[in-house]
C-alpha positions as CSV (number, residue, x, y, z in Angstrom):
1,X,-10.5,-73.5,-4.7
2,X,-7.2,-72.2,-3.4
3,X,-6.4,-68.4,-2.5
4,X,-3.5,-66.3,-0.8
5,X,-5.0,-64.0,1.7
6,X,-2.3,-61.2,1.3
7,X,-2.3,-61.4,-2.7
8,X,-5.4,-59.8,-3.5
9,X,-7.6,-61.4,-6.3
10,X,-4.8,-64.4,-6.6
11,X,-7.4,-67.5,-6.9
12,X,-7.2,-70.7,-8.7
13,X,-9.3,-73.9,-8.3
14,X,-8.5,-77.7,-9.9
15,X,-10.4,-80.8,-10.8
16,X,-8.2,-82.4,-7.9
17,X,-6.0,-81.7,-5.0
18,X,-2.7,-82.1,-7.3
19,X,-4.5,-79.8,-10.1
20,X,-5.8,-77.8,-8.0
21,X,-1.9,-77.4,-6.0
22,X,0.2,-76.9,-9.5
23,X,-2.8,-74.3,-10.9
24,X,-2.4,-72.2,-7.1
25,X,1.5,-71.8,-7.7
26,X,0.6,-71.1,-11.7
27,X,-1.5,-68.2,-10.3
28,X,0.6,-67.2,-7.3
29,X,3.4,-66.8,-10.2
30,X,1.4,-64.5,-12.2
31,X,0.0,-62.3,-9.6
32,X,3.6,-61.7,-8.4
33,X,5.1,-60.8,-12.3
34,X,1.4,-59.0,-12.8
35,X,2.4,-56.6,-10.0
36,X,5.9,-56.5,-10.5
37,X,5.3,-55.2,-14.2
38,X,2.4,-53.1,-12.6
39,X,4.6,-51.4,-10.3
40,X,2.1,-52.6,-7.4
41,X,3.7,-52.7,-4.1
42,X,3.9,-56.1,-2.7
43,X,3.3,-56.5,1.3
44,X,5.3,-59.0,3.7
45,X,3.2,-61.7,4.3
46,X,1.3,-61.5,7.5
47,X,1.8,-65.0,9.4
48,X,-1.0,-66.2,12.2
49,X,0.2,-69.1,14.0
50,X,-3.1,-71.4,15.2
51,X,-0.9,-70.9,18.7
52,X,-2.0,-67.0,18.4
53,X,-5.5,-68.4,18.8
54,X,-7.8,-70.7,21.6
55,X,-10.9,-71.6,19.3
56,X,-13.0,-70.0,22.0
57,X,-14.9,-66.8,22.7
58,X,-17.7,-65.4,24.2
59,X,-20.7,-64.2,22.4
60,X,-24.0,-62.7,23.8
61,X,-27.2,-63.4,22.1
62,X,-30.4,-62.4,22.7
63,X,-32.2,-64.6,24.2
64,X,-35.0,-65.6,21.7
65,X,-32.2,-66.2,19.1
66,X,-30.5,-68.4,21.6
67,X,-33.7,-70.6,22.2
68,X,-33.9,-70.9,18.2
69,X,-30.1,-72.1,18.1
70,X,-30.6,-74.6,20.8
71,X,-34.2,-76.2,19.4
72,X,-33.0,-75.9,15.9
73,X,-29.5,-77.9,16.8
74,X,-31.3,-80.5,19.0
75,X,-33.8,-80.6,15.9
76,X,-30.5,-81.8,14.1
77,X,-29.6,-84.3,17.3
78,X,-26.0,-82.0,17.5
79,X,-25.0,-80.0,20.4
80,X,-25.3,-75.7,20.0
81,X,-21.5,-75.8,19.8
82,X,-21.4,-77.8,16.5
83,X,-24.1,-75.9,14.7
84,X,-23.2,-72.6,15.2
85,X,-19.6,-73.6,14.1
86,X,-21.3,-74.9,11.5
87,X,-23.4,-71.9,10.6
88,X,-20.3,-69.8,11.1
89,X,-18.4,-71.8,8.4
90,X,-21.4,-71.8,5.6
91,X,-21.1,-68.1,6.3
92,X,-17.8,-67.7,6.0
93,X,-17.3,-70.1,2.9
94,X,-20.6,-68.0,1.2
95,X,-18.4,-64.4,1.9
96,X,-15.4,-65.7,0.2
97,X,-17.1,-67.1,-2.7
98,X,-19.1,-63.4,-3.2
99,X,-15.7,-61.6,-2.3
100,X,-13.7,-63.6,-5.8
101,X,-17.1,-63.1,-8.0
């Protein structure tokens, strides 16, 4: 599934990576002549360099959920790091399904 952040409802998906590429630019096209003819006003994209950001912050948990994390990740022989990354990005990839239903 592809998506532009700053076009709002723009989505497209394809059975592979070149479908999937041509049908993103199909719907980028559209959203842009669907708000053009809809008189919607069209943003500058906003750009986020990975530069602008370290991969690293600090969180506070309390500490039962902490010893959950840590015996549930050594359950799964990784370290803390790598499952809460991964937990992050189920989340994350969950939200933007619900967001485009």
């Amino acid at each position: 599934m592809s998506y532009y952040p700053d076009l709002p409802g723009c989505i497209s998906s394809g059975d592979s990576e070149q479908e999937a590429a041509a049908n993103a630019q199909d719907a980028k096209h559209a959203w842009f002549e669907a708000a053009l003819e809809s008189k919607i006003n069209i943003k500058e994209p906003s750009y986020h360099e990975l530069n602008d950001y370290s991969g690293q912050f600090k969180l506070r948990l309390p500490k039962e959920l902490h010893r959950q994390l840590a015996e549930q990740s050594q359950a799964e022989g990784i370290s803390m790091n790598q499952y809460c990354v991964y937990l992050l990005s189920q989340n994350n990839a969950i939200e933007r399904v619900l967001e485009r239903a």
